[in-house]
PDB file of N, CA, C and O in Angstrom:
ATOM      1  N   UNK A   1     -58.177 -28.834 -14.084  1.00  0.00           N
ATOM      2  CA  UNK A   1     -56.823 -29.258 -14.400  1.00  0.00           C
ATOM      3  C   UNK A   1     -56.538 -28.940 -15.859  1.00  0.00           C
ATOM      4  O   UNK A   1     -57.407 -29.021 -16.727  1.00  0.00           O
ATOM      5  N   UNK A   2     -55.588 -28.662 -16.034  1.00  0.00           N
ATOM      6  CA  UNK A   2     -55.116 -28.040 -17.202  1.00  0.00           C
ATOM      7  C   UNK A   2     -54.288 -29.197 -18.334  1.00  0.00           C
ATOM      8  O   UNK A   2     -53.980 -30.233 -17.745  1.00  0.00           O
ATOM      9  N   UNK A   3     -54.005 -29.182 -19.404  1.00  0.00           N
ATOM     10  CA  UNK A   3     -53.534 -30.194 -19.984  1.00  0.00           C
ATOM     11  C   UNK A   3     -52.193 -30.057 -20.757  1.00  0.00           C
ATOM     12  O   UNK A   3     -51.992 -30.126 -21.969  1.00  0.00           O
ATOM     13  N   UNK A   4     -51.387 -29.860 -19.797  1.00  0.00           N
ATOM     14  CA  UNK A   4     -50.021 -29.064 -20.144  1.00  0.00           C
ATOM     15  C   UNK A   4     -49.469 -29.879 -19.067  1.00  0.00           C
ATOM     16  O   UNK A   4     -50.182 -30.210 -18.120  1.00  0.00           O
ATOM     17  N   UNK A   5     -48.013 -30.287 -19.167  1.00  0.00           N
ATOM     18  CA  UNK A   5     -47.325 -30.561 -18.734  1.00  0.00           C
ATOM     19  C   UNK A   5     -46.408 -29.811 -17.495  1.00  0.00           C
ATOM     20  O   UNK A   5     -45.457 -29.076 -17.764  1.00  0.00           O
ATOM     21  N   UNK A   6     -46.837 -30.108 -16.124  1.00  0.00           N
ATOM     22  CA  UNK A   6     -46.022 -28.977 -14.754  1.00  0.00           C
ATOM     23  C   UNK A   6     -44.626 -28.565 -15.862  1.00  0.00           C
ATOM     24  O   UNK A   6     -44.084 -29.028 -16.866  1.00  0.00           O
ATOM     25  N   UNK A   7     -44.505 -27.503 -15.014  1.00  0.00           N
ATOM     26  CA  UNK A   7     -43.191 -26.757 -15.819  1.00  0.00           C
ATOM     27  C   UNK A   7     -42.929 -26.094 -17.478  1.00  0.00           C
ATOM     28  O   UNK A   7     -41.956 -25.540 -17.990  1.00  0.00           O
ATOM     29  N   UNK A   8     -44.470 -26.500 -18.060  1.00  0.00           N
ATOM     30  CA  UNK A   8     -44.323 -25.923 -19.402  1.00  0.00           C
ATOM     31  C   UNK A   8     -45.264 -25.208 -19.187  1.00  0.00           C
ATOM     32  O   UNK A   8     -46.172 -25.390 -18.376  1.00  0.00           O
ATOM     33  N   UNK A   9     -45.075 -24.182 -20.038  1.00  0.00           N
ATOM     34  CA  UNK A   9     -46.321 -23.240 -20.468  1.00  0.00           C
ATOM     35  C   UNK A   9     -46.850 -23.033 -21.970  1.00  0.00           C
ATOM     36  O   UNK A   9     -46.209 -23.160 -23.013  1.00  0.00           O
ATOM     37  N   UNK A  10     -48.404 -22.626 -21.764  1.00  0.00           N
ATOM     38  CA  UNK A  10     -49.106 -22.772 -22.854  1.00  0.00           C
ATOM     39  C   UNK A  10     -48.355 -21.585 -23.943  1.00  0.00           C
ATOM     40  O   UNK A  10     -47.564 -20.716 -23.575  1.00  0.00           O
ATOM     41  N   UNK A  11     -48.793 -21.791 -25.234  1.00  0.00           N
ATOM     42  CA  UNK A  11     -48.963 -21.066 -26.202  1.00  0.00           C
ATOM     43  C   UNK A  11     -48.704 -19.508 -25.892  1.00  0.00           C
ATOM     44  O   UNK A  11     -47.835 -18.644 -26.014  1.00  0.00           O
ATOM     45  N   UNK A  12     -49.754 -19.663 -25.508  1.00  0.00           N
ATOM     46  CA  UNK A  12     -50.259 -18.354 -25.314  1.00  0.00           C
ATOM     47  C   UNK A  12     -51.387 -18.158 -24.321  1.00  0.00           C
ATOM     48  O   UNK A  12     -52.312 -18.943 -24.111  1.00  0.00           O
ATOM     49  N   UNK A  13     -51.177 -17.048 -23.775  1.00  0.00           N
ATOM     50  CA  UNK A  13     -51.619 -16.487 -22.093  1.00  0.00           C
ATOM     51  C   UNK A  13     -52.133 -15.012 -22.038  1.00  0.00           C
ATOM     52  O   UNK A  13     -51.917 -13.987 -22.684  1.00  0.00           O
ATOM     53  N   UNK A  14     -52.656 -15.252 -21.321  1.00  0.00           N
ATOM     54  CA  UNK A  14     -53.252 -13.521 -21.342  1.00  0.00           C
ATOM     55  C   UNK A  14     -53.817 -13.135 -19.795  1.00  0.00           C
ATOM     56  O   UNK A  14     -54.155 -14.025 -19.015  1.00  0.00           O
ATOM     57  N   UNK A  15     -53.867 -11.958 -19.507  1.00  0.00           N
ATOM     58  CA  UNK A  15     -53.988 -11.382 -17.878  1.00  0.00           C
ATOM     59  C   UNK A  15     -55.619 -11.288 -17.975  1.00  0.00           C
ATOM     60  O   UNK A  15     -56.229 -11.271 -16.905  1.00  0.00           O
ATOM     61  N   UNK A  16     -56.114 -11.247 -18.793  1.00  0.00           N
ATOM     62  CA  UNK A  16     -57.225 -10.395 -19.166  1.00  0.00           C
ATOM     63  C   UNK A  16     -58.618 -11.769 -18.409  1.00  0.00           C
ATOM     64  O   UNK A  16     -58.904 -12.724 -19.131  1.00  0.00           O
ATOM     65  N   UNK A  17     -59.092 -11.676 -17.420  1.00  0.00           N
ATOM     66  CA  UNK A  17     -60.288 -12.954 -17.126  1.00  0.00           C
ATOM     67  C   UNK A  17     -61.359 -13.431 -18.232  1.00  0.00           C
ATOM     68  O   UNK A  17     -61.691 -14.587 -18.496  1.00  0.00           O
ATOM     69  N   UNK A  18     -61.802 -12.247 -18.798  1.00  0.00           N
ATOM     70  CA  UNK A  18     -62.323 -12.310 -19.753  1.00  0.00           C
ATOM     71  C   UNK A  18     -62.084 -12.643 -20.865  1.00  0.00           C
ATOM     72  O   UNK A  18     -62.964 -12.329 -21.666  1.00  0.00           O
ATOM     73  N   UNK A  19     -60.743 -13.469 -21.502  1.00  0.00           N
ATOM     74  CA  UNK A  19     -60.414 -14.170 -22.785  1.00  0.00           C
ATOM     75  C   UNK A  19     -59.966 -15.449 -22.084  1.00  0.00           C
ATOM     76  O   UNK A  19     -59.362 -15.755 -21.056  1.00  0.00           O
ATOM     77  N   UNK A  20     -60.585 -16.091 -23.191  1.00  0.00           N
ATOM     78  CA  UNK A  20     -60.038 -18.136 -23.600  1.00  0.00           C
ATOM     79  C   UNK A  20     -58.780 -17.924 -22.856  1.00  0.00           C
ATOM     80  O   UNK A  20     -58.728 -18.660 -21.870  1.00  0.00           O
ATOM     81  N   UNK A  21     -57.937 -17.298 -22.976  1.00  0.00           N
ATOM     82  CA  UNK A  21     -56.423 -17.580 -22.753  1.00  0.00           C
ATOM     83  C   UNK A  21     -55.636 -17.372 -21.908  1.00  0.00           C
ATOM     84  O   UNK A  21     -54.415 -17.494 -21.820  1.00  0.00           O
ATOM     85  N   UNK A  22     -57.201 -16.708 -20.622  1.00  0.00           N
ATOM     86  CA  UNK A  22     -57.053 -17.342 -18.785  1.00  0.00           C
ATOM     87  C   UNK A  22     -56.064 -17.904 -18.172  1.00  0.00           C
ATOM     88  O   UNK A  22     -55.489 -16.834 -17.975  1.00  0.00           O
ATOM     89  N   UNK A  23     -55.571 -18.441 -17.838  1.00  0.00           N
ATOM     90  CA  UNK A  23     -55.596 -19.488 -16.529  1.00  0.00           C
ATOM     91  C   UNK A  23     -54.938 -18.886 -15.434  1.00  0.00           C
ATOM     92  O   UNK A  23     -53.718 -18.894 -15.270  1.00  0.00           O
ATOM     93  N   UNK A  24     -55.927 -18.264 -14.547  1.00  0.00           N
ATOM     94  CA  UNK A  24     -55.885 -18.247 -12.968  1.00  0.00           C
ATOM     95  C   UNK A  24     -54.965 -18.850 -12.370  1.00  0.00           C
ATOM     96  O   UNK A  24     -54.301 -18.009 -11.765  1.00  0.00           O
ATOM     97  N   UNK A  25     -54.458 -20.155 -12.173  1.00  0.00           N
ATOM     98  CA  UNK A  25     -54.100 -20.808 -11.896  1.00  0.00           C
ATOM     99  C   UNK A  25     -52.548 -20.763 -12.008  1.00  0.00           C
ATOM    100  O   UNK A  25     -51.814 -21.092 -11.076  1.00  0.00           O
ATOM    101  N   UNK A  26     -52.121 -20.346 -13.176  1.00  0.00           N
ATOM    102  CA  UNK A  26     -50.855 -20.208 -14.107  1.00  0.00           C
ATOM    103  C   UNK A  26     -50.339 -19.094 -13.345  1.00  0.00           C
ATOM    104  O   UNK A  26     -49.325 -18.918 -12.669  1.00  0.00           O
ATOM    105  N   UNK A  27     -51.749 -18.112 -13.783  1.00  0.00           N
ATOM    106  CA  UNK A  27     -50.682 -16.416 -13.148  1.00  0.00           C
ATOM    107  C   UNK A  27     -50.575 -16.659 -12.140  1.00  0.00           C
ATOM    108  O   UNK A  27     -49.415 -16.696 -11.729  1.00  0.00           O
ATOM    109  N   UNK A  28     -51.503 -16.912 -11.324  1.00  0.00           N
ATOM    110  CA  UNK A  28     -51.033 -17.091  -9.783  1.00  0.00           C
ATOM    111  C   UNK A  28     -49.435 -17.678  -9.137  1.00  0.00           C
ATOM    112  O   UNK A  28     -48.900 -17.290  -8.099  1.00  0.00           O
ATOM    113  N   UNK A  29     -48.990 -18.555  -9.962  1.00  0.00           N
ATOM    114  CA  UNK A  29     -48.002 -18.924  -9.814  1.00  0.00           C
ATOM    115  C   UNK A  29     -46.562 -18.000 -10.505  1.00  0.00           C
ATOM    116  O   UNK A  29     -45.398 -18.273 -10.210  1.00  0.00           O
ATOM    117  N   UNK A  30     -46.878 -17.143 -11.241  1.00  0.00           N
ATOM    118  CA  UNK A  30     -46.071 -16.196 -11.194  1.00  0.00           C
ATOM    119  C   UNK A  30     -45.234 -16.383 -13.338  1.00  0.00           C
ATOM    120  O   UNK A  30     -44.899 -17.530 -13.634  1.00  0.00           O
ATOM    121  N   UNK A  31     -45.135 -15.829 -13.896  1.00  0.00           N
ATOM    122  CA  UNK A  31     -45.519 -16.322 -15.430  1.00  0.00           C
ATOM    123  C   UNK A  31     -44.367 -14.775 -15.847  1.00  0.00           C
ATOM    124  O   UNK A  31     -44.819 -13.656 -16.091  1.00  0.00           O
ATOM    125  N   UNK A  32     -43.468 -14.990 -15.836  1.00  0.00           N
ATOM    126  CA  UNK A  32     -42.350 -14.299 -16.592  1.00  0.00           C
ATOM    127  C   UNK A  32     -42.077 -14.104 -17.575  1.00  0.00           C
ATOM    128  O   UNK A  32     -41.724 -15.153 -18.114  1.00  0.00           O
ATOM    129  N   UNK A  33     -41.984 -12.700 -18.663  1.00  0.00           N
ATOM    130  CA  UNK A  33     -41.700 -13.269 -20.705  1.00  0.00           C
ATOM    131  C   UNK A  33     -40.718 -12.353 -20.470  1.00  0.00           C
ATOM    132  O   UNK A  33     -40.491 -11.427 -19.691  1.00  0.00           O
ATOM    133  N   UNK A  34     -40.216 -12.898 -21.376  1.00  0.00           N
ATOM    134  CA  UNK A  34     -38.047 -12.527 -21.805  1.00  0.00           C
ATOM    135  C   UNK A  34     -38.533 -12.218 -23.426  1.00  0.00           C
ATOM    136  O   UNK A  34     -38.759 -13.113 -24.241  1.00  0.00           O
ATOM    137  N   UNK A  35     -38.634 -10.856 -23.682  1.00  0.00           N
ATOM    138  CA  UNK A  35     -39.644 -10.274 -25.128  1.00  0.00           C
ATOM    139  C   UNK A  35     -38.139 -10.179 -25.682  1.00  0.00           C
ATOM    140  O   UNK A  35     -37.364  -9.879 -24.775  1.00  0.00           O
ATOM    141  N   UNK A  36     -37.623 -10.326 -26.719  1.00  0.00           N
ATOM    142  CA  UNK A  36     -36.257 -10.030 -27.673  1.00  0.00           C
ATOM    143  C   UNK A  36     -35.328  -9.924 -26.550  1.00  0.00           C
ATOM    144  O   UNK A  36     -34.492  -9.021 -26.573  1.00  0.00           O
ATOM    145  N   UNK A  37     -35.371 -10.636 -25.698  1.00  0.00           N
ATOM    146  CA  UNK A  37     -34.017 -11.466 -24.420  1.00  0.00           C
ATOM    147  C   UNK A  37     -34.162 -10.098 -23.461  1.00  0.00           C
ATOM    148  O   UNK A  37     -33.225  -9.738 -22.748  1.00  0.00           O
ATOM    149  N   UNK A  38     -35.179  -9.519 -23.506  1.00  0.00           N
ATOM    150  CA  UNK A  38     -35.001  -8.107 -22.529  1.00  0.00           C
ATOM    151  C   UNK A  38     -36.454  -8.928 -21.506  1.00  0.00           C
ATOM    152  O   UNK A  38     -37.242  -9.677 -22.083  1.00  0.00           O
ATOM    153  N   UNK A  39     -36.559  -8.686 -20.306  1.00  0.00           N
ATOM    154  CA  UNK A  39     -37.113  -8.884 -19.051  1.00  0.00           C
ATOM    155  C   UNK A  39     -38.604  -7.833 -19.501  1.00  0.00           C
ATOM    156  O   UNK A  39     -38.398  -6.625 -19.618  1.00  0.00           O
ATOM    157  N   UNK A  40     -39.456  -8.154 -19.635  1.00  0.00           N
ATOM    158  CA  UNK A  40     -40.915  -7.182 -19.564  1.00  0.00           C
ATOM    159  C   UNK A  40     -41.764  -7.590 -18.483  1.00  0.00           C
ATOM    160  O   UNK A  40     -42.117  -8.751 -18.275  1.00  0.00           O
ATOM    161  N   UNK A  41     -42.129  -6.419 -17.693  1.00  0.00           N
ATOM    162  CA  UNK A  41     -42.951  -6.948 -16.701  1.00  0.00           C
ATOM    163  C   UNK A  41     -44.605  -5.969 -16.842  1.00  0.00           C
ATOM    164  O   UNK A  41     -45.364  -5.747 -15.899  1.00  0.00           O
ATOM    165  N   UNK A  42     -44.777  -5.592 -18.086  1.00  0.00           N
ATOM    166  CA  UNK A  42     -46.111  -5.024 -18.165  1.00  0.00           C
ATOM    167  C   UNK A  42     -46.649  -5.503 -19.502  1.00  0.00           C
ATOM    168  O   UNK A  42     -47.140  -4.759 -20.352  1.00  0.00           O
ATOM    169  N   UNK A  43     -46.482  -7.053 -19.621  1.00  0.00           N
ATOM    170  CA  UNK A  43     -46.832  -7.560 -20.754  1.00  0.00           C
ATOM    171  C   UNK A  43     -48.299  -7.950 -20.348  1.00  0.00           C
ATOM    172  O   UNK A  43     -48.514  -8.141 -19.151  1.00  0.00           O
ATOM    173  N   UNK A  44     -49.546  -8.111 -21.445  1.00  0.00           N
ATOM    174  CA  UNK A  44     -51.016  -8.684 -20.939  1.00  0.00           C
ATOM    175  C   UNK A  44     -51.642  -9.323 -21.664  1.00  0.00           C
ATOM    176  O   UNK A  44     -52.866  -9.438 -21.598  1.00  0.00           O
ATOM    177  N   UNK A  45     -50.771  -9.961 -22.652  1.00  0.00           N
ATOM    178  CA  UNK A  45     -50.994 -11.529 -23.563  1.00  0.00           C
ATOM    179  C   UNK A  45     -49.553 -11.712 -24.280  1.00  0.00           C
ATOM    180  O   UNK A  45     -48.655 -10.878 -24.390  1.00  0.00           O
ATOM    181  N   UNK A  46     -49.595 -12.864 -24.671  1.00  0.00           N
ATOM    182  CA  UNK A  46     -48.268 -13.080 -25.117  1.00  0.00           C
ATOM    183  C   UNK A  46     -48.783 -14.308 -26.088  1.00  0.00           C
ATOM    184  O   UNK A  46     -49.609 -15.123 -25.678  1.00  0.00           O
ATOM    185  N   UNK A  47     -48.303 -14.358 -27.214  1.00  0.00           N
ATOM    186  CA  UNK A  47     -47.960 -15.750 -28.083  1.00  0.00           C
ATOM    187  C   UNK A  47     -46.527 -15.917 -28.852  1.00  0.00           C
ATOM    188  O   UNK A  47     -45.851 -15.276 -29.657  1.00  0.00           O
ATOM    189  N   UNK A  48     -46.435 -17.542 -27.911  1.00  0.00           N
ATOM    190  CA  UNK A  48     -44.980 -17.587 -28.533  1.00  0.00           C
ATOM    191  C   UNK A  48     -44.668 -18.081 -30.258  1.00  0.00           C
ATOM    192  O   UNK A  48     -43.825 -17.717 -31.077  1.00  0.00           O
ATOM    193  N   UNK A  49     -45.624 -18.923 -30.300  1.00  0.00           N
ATOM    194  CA  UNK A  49     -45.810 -19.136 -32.071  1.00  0.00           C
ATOM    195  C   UNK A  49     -45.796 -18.390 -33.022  1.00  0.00           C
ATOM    196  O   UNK A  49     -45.176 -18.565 -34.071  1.00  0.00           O
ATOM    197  N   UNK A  50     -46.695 -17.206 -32.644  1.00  0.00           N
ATOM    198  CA  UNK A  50     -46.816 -16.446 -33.443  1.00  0.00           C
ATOM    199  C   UNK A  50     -45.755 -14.961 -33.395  1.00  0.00           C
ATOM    200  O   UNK A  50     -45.617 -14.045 -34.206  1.00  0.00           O
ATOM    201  N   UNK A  51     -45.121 -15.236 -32.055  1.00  0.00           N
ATOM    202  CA  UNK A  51     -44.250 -14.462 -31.899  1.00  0.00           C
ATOM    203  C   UNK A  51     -43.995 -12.558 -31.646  1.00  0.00           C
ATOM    204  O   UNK A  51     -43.201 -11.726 -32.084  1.00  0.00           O
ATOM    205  N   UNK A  52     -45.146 -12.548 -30.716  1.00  0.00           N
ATOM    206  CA  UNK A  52     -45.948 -10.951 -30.315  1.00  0.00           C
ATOM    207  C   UNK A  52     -46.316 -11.130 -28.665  1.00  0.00           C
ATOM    208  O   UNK A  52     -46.479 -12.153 -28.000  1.00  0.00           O
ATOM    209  N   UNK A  53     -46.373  -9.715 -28.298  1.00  0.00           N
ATOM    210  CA  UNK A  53     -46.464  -9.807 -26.612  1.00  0.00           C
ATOM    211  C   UNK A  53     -47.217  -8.871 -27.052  1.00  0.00           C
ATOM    212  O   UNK A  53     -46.777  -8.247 -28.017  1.00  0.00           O
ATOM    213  N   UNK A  54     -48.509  -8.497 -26.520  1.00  0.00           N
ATOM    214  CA  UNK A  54     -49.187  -7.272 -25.990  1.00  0.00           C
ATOM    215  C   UNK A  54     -48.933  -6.873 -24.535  1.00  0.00           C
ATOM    216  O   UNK A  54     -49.194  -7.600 -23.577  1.00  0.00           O
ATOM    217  N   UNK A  55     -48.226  -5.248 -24.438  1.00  0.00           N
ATOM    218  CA  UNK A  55     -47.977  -4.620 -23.617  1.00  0.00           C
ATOM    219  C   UNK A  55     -48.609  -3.606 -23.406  1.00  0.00           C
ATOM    220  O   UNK A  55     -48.916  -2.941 -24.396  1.00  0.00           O
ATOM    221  N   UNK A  56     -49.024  -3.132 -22.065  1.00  0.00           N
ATOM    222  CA  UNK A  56     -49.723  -2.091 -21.608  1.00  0.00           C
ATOM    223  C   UNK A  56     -48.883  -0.461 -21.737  1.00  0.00           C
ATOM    224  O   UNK A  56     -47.755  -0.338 -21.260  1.00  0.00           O
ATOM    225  N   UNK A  57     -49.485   0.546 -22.329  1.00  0.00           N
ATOM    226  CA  UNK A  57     -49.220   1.261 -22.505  1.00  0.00           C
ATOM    227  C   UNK A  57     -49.672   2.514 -21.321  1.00  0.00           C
ATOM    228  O   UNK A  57     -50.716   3.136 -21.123  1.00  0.00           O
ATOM    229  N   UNK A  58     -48.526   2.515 -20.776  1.00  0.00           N
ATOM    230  CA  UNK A  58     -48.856   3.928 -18.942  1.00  0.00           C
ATOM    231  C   UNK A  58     -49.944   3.742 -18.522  1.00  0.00           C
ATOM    232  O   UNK A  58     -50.443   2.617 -18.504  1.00  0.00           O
ATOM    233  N   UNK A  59     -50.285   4.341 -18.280  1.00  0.00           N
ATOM    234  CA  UNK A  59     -51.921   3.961 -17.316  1.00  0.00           C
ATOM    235  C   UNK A  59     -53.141   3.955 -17.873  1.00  0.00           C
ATOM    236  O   UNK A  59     -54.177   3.722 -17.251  1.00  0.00           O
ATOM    237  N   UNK A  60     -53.053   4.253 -19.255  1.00  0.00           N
ATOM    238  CA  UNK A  60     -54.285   4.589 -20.339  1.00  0.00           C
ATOM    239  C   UNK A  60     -54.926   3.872 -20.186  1.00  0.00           C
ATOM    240  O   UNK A  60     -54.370   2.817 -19.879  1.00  0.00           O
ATOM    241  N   UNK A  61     -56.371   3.812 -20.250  1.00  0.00           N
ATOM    242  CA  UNK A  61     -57.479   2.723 -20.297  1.00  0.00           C
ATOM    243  C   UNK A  61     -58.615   3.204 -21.548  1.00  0.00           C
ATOM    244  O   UNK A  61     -58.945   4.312 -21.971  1.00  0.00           O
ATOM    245  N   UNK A  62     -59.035   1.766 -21.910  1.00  0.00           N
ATOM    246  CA  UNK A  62     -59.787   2.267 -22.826  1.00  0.00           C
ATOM    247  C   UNK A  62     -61.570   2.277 -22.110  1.00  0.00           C
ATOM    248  O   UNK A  62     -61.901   2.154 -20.930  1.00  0.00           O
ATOM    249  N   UNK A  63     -62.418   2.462 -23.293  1.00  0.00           N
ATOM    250  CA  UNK A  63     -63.808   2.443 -22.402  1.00  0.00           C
ATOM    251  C   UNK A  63     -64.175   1.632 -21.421  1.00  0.00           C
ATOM    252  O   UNK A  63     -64.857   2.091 -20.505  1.00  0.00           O
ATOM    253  N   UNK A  64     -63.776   0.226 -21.429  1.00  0.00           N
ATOM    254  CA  UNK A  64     -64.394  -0.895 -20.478  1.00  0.00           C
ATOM    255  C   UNK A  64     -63.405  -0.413 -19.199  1.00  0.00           C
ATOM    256  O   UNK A  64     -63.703  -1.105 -18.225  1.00  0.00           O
ATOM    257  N   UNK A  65     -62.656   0.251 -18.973  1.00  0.00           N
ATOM    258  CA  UNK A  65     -61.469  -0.145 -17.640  1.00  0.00           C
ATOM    259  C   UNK A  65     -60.208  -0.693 -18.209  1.00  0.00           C
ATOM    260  O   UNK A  65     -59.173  -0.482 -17.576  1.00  0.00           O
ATOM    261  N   UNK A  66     -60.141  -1.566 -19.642  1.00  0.00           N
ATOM    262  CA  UNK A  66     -59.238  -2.193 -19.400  1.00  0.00           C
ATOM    263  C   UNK A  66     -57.771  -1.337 -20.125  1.00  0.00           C
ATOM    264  O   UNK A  66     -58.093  -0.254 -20.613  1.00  0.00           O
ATOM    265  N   UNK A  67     -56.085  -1.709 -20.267  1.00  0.00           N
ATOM    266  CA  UNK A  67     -55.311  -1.377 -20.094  1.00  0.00           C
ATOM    267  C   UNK A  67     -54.985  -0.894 -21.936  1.00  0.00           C
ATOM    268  O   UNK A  67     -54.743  -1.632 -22.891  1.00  0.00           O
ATOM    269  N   UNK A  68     -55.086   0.320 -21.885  1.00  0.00           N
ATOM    270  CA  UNK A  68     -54.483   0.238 -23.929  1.00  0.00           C
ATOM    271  C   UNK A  68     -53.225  -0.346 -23.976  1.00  0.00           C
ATOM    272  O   UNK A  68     -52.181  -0.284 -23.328  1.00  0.00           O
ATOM    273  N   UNK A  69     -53.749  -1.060 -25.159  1.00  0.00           N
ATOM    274  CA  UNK A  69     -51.859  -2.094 -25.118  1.00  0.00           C
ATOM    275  C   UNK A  69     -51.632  -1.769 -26.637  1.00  0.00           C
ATOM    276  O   UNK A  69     -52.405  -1.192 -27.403  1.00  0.00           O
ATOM    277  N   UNK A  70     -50.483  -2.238 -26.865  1.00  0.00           N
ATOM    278  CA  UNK A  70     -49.568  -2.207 -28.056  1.00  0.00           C
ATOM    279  C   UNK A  70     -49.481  -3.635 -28.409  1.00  0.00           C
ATOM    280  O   UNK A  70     -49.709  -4.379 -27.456  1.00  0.00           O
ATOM    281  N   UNK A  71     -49.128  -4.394 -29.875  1.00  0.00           N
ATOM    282  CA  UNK A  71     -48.556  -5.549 -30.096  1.00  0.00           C
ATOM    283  C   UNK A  71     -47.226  -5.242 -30.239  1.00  0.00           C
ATOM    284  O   UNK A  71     -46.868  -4.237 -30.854  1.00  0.00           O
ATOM    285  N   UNK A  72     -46.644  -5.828 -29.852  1.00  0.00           N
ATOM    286  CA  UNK A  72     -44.887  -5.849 -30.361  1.00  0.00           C
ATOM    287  C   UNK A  72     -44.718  -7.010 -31.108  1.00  0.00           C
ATOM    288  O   UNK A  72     -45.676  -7.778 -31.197  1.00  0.00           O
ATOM    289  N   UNK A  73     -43.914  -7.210 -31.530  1.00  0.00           N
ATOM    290  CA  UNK A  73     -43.456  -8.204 -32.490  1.00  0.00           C
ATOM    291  C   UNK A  73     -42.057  -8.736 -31.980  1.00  0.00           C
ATOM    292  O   UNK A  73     -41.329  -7.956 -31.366  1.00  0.00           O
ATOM    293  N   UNK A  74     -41.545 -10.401 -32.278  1.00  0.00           N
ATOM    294  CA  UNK A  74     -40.277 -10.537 -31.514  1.00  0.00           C
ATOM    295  C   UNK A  74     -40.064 -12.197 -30.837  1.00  0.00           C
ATOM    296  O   UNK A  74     -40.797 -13.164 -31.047  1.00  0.00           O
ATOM    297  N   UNK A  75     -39.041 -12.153 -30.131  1.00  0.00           N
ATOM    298  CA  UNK A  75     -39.030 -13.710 -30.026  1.00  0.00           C
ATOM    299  C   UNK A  75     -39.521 -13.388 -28.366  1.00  0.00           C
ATOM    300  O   UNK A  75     -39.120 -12.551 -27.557  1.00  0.00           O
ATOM    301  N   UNK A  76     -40.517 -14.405 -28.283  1.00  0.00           N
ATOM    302  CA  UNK A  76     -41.290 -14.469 -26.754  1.00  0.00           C
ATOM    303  C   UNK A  76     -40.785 -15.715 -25.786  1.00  0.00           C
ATOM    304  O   UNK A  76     -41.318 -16.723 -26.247  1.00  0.00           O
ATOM    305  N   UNK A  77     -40.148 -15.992 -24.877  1.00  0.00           N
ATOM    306  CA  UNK A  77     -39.723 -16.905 -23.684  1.00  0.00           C
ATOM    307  C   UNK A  77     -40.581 -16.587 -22.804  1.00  0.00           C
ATOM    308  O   UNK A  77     -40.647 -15.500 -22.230  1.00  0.00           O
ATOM    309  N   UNK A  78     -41.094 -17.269 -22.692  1.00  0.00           N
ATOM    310  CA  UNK A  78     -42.459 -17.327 -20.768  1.00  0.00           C
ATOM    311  C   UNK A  78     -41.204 -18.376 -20.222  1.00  0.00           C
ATOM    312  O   UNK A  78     -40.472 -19.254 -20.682  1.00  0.00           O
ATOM    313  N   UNK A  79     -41.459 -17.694 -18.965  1.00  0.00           N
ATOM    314  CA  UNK A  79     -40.895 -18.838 -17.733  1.00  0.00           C
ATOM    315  C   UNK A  79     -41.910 -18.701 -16.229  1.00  0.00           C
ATOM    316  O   UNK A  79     -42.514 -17.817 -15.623  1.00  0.00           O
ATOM    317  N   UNK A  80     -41.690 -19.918 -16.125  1.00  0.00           N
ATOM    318  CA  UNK A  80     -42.349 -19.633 -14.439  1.00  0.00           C
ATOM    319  C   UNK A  80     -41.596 -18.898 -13.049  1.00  0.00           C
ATOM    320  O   UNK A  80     -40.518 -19.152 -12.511  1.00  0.00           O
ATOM    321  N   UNK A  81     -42.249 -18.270 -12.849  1.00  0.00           N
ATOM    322  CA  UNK A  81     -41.382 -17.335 -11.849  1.00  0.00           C
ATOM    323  C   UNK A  81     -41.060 -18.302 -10.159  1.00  0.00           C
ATOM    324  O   UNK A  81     -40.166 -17.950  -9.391  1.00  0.00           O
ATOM    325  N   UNK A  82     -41.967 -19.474  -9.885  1.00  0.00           N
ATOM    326  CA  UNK A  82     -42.260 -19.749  -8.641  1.00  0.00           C
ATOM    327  C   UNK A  82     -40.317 -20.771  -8.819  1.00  0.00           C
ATOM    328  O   UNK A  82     -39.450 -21.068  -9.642  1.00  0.00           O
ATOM    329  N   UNK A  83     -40.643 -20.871  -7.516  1.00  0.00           N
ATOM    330  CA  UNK A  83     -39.380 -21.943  -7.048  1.00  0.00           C
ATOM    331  C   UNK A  83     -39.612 -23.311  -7.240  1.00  0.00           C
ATOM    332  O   UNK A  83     -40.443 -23.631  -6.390  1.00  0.00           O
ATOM    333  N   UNK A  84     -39.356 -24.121  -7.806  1.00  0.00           N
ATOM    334  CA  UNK A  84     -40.055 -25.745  -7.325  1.00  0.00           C
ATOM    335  C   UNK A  84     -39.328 -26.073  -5.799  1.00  0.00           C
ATOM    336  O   UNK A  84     -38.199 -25.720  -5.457  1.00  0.00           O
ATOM    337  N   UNK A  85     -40.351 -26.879  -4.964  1.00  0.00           N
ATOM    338  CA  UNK A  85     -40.450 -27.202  -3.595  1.00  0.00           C
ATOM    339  C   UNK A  85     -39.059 -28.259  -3.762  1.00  0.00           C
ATOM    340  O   UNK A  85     -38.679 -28.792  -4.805  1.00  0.00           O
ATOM    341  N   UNK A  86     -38.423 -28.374  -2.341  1.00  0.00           N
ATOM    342  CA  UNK A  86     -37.594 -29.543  -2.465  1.00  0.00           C
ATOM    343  C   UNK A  86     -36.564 -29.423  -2.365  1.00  0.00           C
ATOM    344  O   UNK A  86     -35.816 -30.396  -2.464  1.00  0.00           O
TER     345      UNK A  86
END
């Protein structure tokens, strides 16, 4: 169980299994960022404090498999993508 309040989201998030900033649980439910009020859907960490999204850059990979990304800089909105029941 996570220690966040249903309907808010953390700090900061990341796709990646292998960093602190996990949660399975979160993506699964579907985790939306609105990067400078524009819709991004190939973002693969995000912090809203600090105010940067890392985005995947085309299909490039670096040595391990994983995705070459870029930092952007900018105002970050996460939303949850799911419906609430009811």
């Amino acid at each position: 169980m996570t220690d966040t309040v249903p309907g808010t989201l953390p700090d900061r998030l990341s796709s990646d299994p292998n960093s602190p900033f996990y949660d399975e649980e979160l993506l699964a439910r579907g985790v939306g960022i609105r990067f400078k009020g524009v819709e991004k859907t190939n973002v693969e960490e995000y912090c809203v404090s600090e105010g940067w999204v890392r985005v995947a850059v085309g299909k490039a990979k670096d040595r391990a498999g994983n995705p070459m990304t870029v930092k952007l800089k900018g105002a970050v909105e996460p939303y949850l993508q799911d419906k609430p029941e009811g």
